[in-house]
N, C-alpha and C positions, 0 to 999 in steps of 0.2 A: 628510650630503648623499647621494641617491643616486648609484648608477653610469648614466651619461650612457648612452643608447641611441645607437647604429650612426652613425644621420643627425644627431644632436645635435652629438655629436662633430665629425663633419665641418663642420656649419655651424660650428661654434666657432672651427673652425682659420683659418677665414676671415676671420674680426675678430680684430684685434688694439685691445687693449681698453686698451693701455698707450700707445701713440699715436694715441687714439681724435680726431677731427677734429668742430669744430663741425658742425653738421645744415644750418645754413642758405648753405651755398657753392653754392649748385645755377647761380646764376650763374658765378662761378668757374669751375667746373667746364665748362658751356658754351664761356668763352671758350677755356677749355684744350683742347679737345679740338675747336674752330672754327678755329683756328691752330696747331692740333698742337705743342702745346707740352709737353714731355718732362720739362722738371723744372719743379716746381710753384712752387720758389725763385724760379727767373725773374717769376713773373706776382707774387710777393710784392713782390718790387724794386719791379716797373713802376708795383703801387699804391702802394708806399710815396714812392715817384718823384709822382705823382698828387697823395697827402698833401701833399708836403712843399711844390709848385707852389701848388695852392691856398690852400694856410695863407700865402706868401708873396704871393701877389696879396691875400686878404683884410689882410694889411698894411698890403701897398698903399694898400689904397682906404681903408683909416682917414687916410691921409695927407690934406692938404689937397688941393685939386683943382691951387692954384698952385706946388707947393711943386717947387724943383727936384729934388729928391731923385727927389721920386718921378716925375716927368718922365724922367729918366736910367735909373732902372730898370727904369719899363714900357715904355721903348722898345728897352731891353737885354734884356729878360724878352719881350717880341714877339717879338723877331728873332731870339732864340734860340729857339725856340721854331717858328718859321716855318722858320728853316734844316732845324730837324730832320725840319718835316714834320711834326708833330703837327696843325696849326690848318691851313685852308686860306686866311684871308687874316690879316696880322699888323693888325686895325684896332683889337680894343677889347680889355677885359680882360676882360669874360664869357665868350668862347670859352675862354680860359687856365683857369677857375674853374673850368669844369665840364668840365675834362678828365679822359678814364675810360683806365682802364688799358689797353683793347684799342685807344686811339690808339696806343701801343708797339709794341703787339703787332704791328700792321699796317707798322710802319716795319722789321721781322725782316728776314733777309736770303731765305728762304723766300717770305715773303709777295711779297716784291718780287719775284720771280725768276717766280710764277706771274704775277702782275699783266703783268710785260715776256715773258711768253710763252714761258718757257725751260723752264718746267717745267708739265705737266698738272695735275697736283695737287699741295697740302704735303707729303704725303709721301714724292713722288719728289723733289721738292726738298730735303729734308731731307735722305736718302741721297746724293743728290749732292753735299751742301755737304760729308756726315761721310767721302765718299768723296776728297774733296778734288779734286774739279775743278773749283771753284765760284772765281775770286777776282775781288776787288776793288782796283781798280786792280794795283798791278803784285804785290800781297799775296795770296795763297791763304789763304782763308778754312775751318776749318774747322769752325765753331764756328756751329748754326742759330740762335742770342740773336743774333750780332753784328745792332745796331741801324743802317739803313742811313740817312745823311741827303739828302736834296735835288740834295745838289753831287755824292754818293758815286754816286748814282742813276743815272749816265749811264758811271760806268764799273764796272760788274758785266757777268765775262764768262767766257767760259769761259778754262781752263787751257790752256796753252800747248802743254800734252805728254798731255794728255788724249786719251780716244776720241772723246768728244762733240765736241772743236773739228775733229779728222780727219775727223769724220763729215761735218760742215757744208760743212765744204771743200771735200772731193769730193763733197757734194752741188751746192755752187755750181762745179764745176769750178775750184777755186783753189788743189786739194791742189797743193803744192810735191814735188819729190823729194826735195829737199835734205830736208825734212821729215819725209820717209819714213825714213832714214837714225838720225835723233835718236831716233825713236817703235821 
């Protein structure tokens, strides 16, 4: 074999040919980089999460239409489901079937955090969550995967001891002194 010229080389360095990736992820890839999403593990979960929802509804509907079993599941399998915030109403089991992995992605503690208006974009939210001023309920979150549900939705807020909640405060006139003291 010959010796590799100058630019060869460097393109080579580039690929790594020993954990070389299917060609056909370009979706993938999209939603990865739509919801800033950092490790590529996570969005494997979420499909395999997807899979494994699906394969269980197609169960389902092999069951008989009267049969209590599966009565009891697909109302346990709705409302789980609706809790999380995947589906927007819990009525049939076609919504469940054809759930895609970016219904996950969009329940992220990120995503929710732009949506409630606390952060401009994913990825000052990101930094805020890894910088730790981000919690949910009375728990600081540090982790941008943490999956947010329904009920968790309403109490995402800032840190107690943070700049961001000092910030607010004395922008609403509500900074405490006592406060001042602790910070």
């Amino acid at each position: 074999m010959r010796k590799l010229k100058h630019h060869e080389a460097k393109l080579l360095k580039k690929v790594d040919f020993l954990s070389w990736k299917r060609e056909d992820n370009i979706r993938e890839l999209k939603v990865l980089r739509r919801y800033h999403i950092q490790r590529r593990e996570d969005y494997v979960v979420y499909t395999k999460l997807c899979g494994m929802v699906s394969k269980l509804t197609s169960k389902l509907k092999q069951l008989p239409p009267s049969n209590t079993t599966r009565i009891s599941c697909t109302e346990s399998l709705l409302d789980k489901v609706f809790k999380m915030g995947l589906i927007d109403t819990a009525s049939s089991l076609v919504k469940v079937e054809a759930l895609p992995a970016s219904s996950f992605c969009r329940r992220r503690l990120p995503v929710v955090m732009v949506r409630l208006h606390m952060a401009e974009t994913l990825k000052e939210a990101v930094q805020l969550i890894e910088q730790g001023q981000v919690r949910v309920g009375p728990e600081c979150i540090m982790d941008p995967a943490f999956l947010v549900t329904r009920t968790m939705e309403d109490f995402v807020s800032w840190v107690d001891t943070g700049h961001i909640r000092r910030a607010v405060s004395k922008y609403n006139d509500k900074l405490d002194d006592y406060e001042l003291l602790g910070l």
